[in-house]
Structure formats: structure tokens, C-alpha cells
Residue frames as a rotation matrix with the C-alpha (Angstrom) as fourth column:
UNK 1
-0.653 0.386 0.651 17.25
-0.304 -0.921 0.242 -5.62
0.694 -0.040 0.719 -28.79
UNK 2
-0.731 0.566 -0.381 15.46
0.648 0.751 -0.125 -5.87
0.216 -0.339 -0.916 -26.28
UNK 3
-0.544 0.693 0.473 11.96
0.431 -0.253 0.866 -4.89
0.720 0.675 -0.160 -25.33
UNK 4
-0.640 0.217 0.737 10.13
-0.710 -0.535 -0.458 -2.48
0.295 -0.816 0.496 -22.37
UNK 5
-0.819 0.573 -0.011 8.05
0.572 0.817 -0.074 -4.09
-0.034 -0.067 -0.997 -20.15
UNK 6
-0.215 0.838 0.502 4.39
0.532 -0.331 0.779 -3.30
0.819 0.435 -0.375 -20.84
UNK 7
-0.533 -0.007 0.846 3.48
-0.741 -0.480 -0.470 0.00
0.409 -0.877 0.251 -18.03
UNK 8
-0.932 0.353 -0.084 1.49
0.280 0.553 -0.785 -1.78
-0.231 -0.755 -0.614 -15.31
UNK 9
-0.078 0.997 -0.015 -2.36
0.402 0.045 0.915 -1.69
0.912 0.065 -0.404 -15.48
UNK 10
-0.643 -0.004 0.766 -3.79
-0.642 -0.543 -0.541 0.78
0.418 -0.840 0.346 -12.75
UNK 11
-0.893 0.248 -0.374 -5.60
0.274 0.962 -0.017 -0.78
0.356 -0.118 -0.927 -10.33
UNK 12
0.147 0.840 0.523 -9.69
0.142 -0.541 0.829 0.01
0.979 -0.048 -0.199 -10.35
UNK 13
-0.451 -0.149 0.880 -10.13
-0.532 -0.746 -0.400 1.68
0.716 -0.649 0.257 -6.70
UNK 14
0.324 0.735 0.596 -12.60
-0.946 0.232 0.228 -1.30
0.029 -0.637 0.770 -5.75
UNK 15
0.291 -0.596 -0.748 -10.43
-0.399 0.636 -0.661 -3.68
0.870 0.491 -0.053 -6.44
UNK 16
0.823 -0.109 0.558 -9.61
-0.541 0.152 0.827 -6.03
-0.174 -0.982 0.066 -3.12
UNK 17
-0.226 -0.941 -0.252 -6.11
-0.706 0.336 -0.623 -6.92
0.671 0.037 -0.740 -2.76
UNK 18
0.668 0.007 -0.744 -5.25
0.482 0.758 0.440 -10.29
0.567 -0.653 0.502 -0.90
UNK 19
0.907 -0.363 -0.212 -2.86
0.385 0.518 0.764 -10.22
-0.168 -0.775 0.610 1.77
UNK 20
0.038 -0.941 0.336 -0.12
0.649 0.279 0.708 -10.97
-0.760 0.191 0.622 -0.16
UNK 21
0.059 0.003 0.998 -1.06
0.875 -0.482 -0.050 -8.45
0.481 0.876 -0.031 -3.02
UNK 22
0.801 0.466 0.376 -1.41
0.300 -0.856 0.422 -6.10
0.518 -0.225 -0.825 -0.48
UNK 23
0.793 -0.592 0.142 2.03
0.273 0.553 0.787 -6.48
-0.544 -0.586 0.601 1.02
UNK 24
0.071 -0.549 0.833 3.80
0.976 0.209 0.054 -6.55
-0.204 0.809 0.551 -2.04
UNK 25
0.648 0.045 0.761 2.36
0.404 -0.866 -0.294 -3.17
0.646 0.498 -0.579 -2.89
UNK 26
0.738 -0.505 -0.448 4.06
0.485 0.858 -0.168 -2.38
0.470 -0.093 0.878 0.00
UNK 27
0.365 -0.925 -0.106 6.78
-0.690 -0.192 -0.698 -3.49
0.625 0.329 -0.708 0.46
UNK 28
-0.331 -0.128 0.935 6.26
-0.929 0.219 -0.299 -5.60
-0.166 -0.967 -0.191 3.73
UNK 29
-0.930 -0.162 -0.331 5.81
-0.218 0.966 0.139 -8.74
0.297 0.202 -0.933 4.68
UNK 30
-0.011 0.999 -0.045 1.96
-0.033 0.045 0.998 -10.54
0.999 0.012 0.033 4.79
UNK 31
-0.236 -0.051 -0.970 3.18
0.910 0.338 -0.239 -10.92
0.340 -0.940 -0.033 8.79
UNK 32
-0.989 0.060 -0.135 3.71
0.014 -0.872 -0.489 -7.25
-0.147 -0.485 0.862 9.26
UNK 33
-0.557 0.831 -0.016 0.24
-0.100 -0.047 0.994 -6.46
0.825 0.555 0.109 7.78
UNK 34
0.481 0.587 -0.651 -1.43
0.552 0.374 0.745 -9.07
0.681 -0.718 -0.145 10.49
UNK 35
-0.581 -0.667 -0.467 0.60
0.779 -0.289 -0.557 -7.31
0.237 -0.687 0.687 12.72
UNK 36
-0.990 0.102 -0.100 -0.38
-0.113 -0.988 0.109 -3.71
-0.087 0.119 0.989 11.84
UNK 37
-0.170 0.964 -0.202 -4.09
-0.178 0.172 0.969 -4.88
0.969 0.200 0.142 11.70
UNK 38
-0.073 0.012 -0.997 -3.97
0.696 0.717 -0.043 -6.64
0.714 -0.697 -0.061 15.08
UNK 39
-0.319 -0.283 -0.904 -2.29
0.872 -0.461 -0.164 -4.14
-0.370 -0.841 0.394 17.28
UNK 40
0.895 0.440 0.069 -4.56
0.445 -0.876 -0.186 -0.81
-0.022 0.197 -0.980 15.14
UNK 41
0.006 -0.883 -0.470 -0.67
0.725 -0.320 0.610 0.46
-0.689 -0.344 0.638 14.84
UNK 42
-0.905 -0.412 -0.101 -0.92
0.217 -0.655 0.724 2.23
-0.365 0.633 0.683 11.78
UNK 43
-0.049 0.998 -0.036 -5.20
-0.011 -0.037 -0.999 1.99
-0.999 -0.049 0.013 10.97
UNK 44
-0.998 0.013 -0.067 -4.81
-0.057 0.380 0.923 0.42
0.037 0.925 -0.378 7.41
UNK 45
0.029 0.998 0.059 -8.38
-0.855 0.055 -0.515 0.00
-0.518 -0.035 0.855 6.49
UNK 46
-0.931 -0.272 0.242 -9.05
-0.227 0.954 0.198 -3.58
-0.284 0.129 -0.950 5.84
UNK 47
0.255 0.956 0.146 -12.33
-0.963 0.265 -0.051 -5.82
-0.087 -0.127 0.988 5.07
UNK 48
-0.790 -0.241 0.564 -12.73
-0.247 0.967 0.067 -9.13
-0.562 -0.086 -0.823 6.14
UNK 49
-0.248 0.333 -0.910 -14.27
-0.950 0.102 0.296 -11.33
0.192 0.937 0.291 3.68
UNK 50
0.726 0.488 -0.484 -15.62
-0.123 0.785 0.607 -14.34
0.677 -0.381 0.630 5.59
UNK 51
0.678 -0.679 -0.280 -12.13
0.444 0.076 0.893 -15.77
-0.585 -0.730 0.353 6.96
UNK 52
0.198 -0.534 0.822 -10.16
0.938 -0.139 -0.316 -13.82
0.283 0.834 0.474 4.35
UNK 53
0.016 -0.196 -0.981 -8.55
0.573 -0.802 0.169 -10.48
-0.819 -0.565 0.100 4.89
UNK 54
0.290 -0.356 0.888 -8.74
0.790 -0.435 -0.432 -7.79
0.540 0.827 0.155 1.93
UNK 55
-0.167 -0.007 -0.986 -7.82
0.264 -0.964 -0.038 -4.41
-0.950 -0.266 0.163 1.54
UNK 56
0.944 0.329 0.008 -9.57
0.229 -0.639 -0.734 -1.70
-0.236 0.695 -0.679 -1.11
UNK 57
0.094 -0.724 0.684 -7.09
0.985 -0.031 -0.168 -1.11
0.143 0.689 0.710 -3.71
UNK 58
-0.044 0.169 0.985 -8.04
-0.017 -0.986 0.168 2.86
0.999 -0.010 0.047 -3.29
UNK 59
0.950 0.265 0.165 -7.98
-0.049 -0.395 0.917 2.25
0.308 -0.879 -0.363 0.56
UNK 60
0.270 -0.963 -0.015 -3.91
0.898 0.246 0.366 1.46
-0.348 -0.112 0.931 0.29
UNK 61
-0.042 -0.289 0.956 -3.26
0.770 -0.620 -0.154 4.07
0.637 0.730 0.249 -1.96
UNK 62
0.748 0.404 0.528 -5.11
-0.085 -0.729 0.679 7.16
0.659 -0.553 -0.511 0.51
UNK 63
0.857 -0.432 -0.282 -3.10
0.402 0.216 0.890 5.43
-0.323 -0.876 0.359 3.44
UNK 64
-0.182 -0.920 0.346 0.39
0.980 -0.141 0.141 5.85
-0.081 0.365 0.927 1.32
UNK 65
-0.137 -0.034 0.990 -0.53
0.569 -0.821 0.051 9.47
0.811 0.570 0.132 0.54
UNK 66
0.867 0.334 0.370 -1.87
-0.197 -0.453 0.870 10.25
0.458 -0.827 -0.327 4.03
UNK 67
0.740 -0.661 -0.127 2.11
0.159 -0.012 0.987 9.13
-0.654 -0.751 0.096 4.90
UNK 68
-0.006 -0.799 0.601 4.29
0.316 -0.572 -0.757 11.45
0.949 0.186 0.256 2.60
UNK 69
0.550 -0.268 -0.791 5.80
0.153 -0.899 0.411 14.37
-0.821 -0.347 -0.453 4.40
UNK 70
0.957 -0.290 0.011 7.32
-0.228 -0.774 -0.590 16.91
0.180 0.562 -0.807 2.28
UNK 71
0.620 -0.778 -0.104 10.86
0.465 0.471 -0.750 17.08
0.632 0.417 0.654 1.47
UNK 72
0.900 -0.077 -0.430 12.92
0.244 -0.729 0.640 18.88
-0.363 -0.680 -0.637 4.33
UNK 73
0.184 -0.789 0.587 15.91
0.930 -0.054 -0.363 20.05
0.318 0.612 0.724 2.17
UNK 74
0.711 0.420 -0.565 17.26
0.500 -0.866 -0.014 23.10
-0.495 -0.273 -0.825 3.01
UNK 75
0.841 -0.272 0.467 18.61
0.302 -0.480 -0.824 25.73
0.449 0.834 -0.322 0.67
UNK 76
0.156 -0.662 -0.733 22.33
0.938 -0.132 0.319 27.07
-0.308 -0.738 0.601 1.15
UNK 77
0.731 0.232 -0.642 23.30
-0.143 -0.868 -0.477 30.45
-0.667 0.440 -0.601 0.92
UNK 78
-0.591 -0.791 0.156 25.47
0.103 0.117 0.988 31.32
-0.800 0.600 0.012 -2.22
């Protein structure tokens, strides 16, 4: 038998992802990121922490939601 894994723990909204945690969420590599930070391609909100990069757990999230688009299905007749 075997056993679920435990759901995930949400993450508090002030919460600063590294890099790499931030990535992961994702899906991309910690290069793209520096990328997408560098060249303002996509305007992730970030905070630099001395030399450290974070990002706000609740500032990753907004971004993802601020890039859905609706589903574009269309109905047939019948």
C-alpha cells in the first residue's frame, strides 16, 4: 500500500525565493531568469539582497496570473 504524498505547504506571500527556488516554480532554468531580469523581457519583479537575487513568493504568483489567457475553444454546431 502505498501512501499520498503530504499536499505541499503554501507558500507565505513574503516569502523570498532563491534563484533556484524561483525557477523551479517555474519551470525554467536559473539562466533564463538572469536572462529575463537582465534584458526587462518579461518584468518579473525581483529584489536584490546584497549580491543575492530573490523574488517575493506573492510577486511570482501575480506574474503567473497576470499570464493566463482564457481558453480559446470554440463550440461546434450540433
Amino acid at each position: 500500500m502505498t501512501t499520498a504524498a503530504p499536499p505541499a505547504k503554501p507558500i507565505p506571500e513574503q516569502h523570498l525565493l532563491t534563484e533556484d527556488e524561483a525557477a523551479n516554480l517555474l519551470r525554467v532554468k536559473p539562466n533564463t531568469l538572469a536572462t529575463w531580469r537582465m534584458s526587462g523581457r518579461y518584468n518579473l519583479p525581483f529584489v536584490r539582497v546584497g549580491r543575492a537575487i530573490r523574488y517575493r513568493a506573492a510577486d511570482v504568483t501575480a506574474w503567473v496570473d497576470s499570464r493566463c489567457s482564457p481558453g480559446t475553444t470554440k463550440k461546434t454546431a450540433g
